[in-house]
C-alpha positions as CSV (number, residue, x, y, z in Angstrom):
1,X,-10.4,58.1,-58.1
2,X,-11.8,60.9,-56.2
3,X,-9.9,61.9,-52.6
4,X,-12.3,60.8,-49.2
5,X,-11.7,62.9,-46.1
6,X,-9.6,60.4,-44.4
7,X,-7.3,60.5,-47.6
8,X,-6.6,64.3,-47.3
9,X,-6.6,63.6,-43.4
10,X,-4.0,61.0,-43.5
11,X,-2.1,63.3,-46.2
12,X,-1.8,66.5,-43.6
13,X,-0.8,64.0,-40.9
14,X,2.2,62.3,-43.2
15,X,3.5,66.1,-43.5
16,X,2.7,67.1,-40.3
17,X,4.0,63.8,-38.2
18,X,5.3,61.8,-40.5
19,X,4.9,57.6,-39.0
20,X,1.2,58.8,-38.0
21,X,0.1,58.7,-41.7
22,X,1.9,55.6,-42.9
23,X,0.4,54.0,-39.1
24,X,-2.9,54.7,-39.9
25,X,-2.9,54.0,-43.7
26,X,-0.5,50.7,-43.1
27,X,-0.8,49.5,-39.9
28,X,1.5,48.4,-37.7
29,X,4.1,47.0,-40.1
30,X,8.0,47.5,-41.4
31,X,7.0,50.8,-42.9
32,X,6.1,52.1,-39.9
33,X,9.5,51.3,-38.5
34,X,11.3,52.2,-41.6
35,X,9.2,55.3,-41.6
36,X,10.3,56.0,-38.3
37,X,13.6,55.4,-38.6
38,X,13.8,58.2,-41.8
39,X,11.9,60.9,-39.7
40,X,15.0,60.3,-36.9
41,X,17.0,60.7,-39.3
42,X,16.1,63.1,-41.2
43,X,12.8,64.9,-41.1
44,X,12.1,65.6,-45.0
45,X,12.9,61.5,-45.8
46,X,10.2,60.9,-43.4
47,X,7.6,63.1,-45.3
48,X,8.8,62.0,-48.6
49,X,8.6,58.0,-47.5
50,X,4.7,58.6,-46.0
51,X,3.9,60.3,-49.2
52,X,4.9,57.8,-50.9
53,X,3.4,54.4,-49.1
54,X,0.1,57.0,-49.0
55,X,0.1,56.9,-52.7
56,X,0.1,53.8,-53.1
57,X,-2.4,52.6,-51.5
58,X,-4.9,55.4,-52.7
59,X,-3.6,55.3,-55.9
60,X,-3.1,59.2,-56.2
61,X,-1.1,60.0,-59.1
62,X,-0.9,56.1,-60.5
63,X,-0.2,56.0,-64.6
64,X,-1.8,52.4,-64.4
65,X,-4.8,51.0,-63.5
66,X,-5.8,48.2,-60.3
């Protein structure tokens, strides 16, 4: 699946401000706050969490397919 521009846009934002890229691929939800919550506490957890609920959705580097 080929990245869009809002894909690489919400990407730059999870590294660059972490809870903006999980709130606009997520929403307002728990991985916001969880996401929040890692960035206070440490500011690479943050990056890593984002990352990680951004992959999921867009299915970057998924082994199986939806």
């Amino acid at each position: 699946m080929p990245f869009t521009c809002s894909d690489i846009c919400k990407i730059i934002l999870a590294i660059i401000l972490p809870p903006l890229g999980v709130l606009f691929e997520r929403g307002c939800s728990a991985d916001l706050i969880i996401n929040i919550a890692l960035t206070i506490l440490g500011y690479i957890p943050g990056i890593i969490h984002a990352l990680w609920r951004i992959r999921d959705e867009i299915g970057w580097l998924s082994t199986s397919d939806k």
